[in-house]
N, C-alpha and C positions, 0 to 999 in steps of 0.2 A: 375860675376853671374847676369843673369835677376834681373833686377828691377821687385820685386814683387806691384802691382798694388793693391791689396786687404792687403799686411801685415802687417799693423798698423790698430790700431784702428779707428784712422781719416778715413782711407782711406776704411775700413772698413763699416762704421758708413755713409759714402757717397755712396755705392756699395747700404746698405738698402735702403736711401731714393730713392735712384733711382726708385729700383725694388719696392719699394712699390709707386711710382708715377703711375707707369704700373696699370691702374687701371683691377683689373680681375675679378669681383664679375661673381659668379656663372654663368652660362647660358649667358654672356656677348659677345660681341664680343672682349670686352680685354681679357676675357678668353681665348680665341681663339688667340690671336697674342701674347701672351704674352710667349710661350717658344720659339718664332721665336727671340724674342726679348735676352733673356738670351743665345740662341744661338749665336748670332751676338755678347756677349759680352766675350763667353768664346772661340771663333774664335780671340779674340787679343792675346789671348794667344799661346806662341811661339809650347809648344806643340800640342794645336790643328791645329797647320799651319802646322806643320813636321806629324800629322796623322790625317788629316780631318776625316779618317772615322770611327774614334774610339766618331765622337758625331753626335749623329744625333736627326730627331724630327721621331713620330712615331704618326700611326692614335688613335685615342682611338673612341670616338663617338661623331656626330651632331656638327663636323666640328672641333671637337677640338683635340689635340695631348699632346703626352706627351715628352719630352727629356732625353736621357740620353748621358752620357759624362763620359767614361771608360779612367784614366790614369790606364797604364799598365808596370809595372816594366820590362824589358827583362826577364828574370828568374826567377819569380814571380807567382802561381800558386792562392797562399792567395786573398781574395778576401774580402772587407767591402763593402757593400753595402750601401751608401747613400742616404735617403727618405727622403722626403718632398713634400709637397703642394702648390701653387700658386695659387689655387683661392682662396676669402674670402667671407664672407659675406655681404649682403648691407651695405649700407650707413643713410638711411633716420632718425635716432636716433641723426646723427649731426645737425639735422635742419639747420638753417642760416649760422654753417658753414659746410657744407657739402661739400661745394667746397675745402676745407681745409681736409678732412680725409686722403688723399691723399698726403699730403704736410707735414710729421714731426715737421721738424723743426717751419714751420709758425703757426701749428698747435699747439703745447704746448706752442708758446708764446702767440697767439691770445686767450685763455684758461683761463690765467690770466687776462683776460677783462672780464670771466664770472665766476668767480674762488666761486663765492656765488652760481651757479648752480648744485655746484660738491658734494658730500658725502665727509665727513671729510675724508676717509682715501687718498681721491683722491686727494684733496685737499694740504694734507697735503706732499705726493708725487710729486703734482704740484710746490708747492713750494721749496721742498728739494733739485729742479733742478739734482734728481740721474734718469730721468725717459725721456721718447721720448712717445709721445701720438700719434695716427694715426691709421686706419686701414690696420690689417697687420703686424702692427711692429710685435708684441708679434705672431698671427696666422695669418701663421708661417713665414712670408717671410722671418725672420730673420735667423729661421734654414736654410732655402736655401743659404742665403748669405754666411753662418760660411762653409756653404757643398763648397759651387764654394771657397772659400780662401783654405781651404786644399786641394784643388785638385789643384789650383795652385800651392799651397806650394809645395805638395808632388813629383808635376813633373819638379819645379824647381829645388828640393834639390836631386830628385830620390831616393824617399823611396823605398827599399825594399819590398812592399807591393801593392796590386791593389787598388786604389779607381771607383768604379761605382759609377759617383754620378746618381741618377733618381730623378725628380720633376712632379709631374702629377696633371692633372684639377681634381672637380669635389667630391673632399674629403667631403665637407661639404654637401652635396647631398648625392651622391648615390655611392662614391667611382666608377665611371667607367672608369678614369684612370689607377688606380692601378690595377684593377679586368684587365684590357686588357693590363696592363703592365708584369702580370704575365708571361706569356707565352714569351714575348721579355726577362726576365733575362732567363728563361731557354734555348734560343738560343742564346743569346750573351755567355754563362757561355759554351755552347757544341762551339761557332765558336771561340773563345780565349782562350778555353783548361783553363776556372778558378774554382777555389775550391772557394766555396762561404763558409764565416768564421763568419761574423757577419751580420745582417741587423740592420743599427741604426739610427733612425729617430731622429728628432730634432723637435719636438711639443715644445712646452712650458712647464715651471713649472707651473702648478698652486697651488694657495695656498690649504691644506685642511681645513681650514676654514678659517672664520673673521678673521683678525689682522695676520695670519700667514707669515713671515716671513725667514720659512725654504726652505734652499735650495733641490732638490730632483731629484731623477736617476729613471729611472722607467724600470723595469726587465721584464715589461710583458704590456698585455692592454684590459681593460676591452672587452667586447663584449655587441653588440644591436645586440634583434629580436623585429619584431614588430607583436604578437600575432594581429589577425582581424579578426571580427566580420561582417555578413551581417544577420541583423534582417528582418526575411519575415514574415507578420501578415497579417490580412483578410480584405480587404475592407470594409469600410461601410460607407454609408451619414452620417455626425452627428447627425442627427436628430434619427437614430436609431443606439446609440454606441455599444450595446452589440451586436449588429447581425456580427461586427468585433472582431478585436483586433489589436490595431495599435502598432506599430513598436519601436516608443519610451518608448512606455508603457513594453514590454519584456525587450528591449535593460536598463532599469534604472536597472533591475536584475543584468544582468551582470556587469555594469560598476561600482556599488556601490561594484559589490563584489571583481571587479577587481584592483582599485583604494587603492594604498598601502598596496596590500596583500602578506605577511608575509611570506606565503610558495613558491613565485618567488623569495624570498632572499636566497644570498650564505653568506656563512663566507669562508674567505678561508685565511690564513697565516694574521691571527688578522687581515683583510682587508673585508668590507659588499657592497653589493651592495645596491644602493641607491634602494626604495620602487619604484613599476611600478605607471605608471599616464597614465592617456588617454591624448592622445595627437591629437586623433578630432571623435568628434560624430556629424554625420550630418543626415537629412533627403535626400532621394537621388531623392527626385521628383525638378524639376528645376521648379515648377510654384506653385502658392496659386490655393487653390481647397478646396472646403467644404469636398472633399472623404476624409476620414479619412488617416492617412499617413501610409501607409504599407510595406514600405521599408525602412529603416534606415541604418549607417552601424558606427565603429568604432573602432579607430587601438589604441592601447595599447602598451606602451613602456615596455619591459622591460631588464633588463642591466643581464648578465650572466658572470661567470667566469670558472665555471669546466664540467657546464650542456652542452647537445646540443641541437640540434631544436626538435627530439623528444620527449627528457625529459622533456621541455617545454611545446609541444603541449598537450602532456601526462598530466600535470598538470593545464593546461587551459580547457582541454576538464573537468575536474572533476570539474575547476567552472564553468563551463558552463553548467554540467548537473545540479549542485547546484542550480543554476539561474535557471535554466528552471522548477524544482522542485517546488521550492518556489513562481513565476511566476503562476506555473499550480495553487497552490493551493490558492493564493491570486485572481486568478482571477475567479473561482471556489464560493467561496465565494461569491465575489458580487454577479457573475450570480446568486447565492441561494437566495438571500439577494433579488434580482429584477424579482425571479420564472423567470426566463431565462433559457434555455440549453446553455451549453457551445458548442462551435463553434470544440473545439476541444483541443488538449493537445499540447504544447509546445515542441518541439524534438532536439536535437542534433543532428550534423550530420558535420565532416569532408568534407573542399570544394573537397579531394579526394573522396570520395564516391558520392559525390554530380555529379562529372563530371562521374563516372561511372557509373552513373543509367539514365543520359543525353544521355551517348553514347550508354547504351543498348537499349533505349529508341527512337533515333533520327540517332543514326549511328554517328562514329567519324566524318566523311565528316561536318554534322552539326553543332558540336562541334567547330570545324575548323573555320568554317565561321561565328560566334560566336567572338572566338577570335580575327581575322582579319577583323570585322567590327567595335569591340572598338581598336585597336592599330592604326587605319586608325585616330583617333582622335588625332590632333597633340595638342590641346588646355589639355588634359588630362595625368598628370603624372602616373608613374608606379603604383602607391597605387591606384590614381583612376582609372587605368585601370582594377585592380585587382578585385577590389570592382566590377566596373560595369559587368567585365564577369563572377561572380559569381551573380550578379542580373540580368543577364540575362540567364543562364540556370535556374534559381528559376522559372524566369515566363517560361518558357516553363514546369516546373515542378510543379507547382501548389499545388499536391494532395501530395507534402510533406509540404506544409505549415499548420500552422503556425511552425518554425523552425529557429532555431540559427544555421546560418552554417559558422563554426571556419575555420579559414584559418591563411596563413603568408602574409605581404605584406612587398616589398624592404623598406628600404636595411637591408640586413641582415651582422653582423660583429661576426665573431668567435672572443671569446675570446684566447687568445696566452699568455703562459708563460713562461719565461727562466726563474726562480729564481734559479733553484737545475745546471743550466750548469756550469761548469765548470769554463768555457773561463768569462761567465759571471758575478760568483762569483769573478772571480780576475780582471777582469775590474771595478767592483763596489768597489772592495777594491779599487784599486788604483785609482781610483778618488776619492775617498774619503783621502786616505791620501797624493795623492800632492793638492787638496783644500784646508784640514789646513795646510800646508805647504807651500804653493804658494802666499793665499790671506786670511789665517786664518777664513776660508769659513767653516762651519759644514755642512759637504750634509748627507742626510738621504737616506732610499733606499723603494720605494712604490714598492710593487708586480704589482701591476695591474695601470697602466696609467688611469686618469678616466675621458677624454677628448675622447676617442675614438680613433683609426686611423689607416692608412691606413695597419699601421703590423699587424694586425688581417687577410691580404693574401697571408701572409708566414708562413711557418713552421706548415703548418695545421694538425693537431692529432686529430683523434676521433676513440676510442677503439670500435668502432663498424660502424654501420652507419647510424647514428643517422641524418646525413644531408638527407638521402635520405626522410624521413618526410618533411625537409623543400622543396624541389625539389616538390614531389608529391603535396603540398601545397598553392602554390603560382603560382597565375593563369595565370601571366605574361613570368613564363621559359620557356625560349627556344625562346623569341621571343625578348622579349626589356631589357630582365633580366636574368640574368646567373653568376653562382661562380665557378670560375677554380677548386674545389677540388681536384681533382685528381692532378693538376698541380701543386697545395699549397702544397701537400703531399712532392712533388719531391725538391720543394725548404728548404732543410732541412738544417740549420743553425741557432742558437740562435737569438734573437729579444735585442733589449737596444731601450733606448731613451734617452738621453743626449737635452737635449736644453736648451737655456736661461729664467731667469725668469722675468717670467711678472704677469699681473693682469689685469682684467675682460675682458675677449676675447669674441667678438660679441657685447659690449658695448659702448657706445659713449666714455667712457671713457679708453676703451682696452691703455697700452700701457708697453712699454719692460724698466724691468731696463739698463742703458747705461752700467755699471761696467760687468753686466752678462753677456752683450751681448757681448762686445766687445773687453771688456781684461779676462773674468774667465774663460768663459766656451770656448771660440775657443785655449784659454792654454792651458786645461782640455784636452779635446778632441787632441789637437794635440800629447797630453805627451801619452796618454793612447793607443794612432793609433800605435804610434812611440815603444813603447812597443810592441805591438801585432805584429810589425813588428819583430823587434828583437828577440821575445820568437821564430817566426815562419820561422825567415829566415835561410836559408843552402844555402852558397854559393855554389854557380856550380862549377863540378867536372874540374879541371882544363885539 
């Protein structure tokens, strides 16, 4: 039999640091070479050599591609899908050693030179010698690595079963890997005649709180929308404030009211989503000027589990009318307070409505070249795109100001949940009973993943059409920004996420337990494949 090259732990444990030497933060050019690279590695493999065109790389956007690499049983219909990501986040949190994020091993020895820099739990994991520290370990290259060793395994020993593995850029952004991966499993799935059975990603465990030390399966995965805001108020010299109303002055309405509000919370299977936060308020003028500031704009997180983009907008637009209310009448006041007339009343208004009254007003044509004069800005990401082409038909529209005009801006992540499937409910048992069984492991079982990823674009459900708010909303579709739905509908298979556990991901001090990664969960994972093979295999008719 092939020597397997990934099947031990060591050898295993060497495959990470590799791929995580591969440096690929976001928007990089190692982002970009970096599946050329994990291609060249799963090319040593005897079954990529007997069927080159079962891996290939595939475009995604702005120079970078995604991979996938299909073992295929003969007689094999069953189909797992395996996910993961390869870029990560920066670096610059490792200061002096930054050069070292990249390096595991030198990296959690070098560590113990500054072991007084660290938070006791880190600390105390630095020293237990059970941990590997670096960018990446934990998110997620690790999952990718456990993904390439079974697919090894699987087409050395010839499982019964299909492995697809996929790895894609771009997750920690805007997911536009996986959003343009969509469409390739649904023609890899029609050109190989496969029944797609599970989609199962490999994120990380993380803890749910301090000190937590449970292990955990995750049945489903949170969702982000990111409700926005463009504040349009009235010019005016400081020296005369009340002949305006500036921008920040409106925008404190909303965002105090927006800021850990209670009714964007789910409960769902004893499981809450975390309270909304703004996650940026800015002035949108690029220069200091005495004119009073009359433009502002600001996006709003907030996490979802059973809602969709309507029922959200639906429930922002009512604090938004809230704000604009409260706004009117506080400002109202002063003017009395200063025998001032007011300039005028505060409005709501939908950036759908707002481009309708643009286009009745100016002709689509106009609209158009609107659009394609801020996407022509290469220096400006999708959110600022958004923002500026909604403050740019404002100023062409004036005579609705002063006005809060609510909008969506990227990325948006549908929430996804298998807990009630079937196949999934008895995957989760059995991993949970060969863990105690295997390594006297307690795994627990979280509904909702709450790291975010990239399975939020499969298996996409919504009892109505609730996306089509967020479509009509978001002033970038169709141009730098778009969600396969119709194509997520098609991909209908249960969601899992299985990966190793780690601790604090995006932190200087991110890193993977060694036991989890490299002897629990790729045993885990292979008993439970190896099962779903066997429940689903039927030998061919002789």
């Amino acid at each position: 039999m092939e020597q397997l090259r990934w099947g031990t732990p060591d050898r295993l444990r060497g495959l990470l640091c590799e791929l995580v030497s591969w440096r690929s933060m976001t928007l990089t050019e190692g982002e970009r070479e970096f599946p050329g690279k994990v291609q060249g590695k799963l090319q040593e493999l005897e079954y990529f050599q007997e069927y080159p065109n079962n891996l290939g790389l595939h475009d995604a956007d702005l120079g970078r591609r995604f991979l996938t690499a299909l073992y295929r049983h003969q007689d094999a219909k069953e189909t797992i899908v395996l996910i993961s990501h390869f870029d990560t986040v920066n670096t610059e949190e490792y200061g002096d050693l930054e050069l070292y994020a990249y390096q595991p091993e030198e990296l959690t020895k070098l560590l113990l030179n500054k072991i007084d820099e660290l938070d006791d739990d880190a600390k105390q994991d630095l020293l237990s010698g059970e941990y590997l520290f670096g960018r990446g370990t934990m998110d997620m290259k690790m999952g990718l690595a456990m993904h390439m060793g079974l697919v090894e395994k699987a087409s050395v020993e010839n499982w019964p079963i299909n492995l697809l593995l996929l790895t894609v850029p771009d997750e920690e952004a805007n997911s536009s890997g996986m959003r343009v991966a969509v469409s390739k499993l649904l023609e890899l799935k029609e050109e190989h005649n496969l029944s797609y059975k599970l989609f199962l990603n490999g994120e990380p465990v993380f803890t749910q709180e301090p000190g937590d030390r449970s292990y955990y399966v995750y049945s489903g995965s949170i969702g982000k929308i990111m409700p926005s805001a463009l504040f349009y108020g009235k010019e005016t010299h400081v020296g005369e404030p009340l002949s305006g109303i500036t921008a920040p002055y409106i925008a404190s309405f909303l965002t105090q009211r927006m800021e850990w509000n209670i009714s964007f919370q789910e409960k769902v299977m004893g499981e809450t989503t975390p309270l909304p936060v703004t996650l940026q308020q800015k002035d949108l003028r690029q220069e200091y000027s005495v004119q009073t500031p009359f433009r502002s704009a600001a996006l709003y997180n907030v996490f979802l589990m059973k809602r969709n983009a309507e029922e959200i907008m639906e429930i922002f637009e009512r604090v938004a009318m809230d704000a604009a209310r409260a706004c009117n009448e506080a400002y109202k006041e002063v003017c009395s307070k200063q025998s001032m007339e007011p300039i005028g009343k505060v409005s709501v208004l939908r950036y759908d409505d707002l481009q309708t009254l643009a286009t009745r007003k100016f002709g689509t044509e106009f609209v158009e070249e609107i659009k394609a004069e801020v996407q022509v800005n290469s220096n400006w990401d999708d959110r600022e795109k958004s923002l500026r082409i909604a403050d740019s038909l404002m100023i062409a529209c004036q005579e609705l100001a002063p006005a809060i005009v609510i909008m969506y801006a990227p990325p948006y992540y549908p929430a996804v949940n298998s807990s009630d499937d079937a196949l999934v409910k008895k995957c989760v048992e059995y991993v949970k009973e060969k863990g105690l069984e295997k390594f006297n492991l307690p795994i627990k079982q979280v509904h909702y993943f709450n790291g975010i990823s990239d399975l939020s674009y499969v298996n996409y459900h919504d009892a109505g059409e609730g996306w089509t708010s967020f479509k009509a909303n978001i002033p970038v579709w169709g141009s730098s920004y778009t969600i396969p739905f119709d194509a997520m509908r098609e991909l209908r298979a249960p969601v899992l996420n299985v990966g190793p556990f780690g601790k604090d991901a995006h932190k200087r001090t991110e890193r993977l337990h060694i036991k989890s990664a490299f002897e629990e969960v790729p045993a885990l994972l292979e008993e439970m494949i190896k099962m779903m093979a066997k429940n689903t295999w039927q030998a061919p008719a002789q």
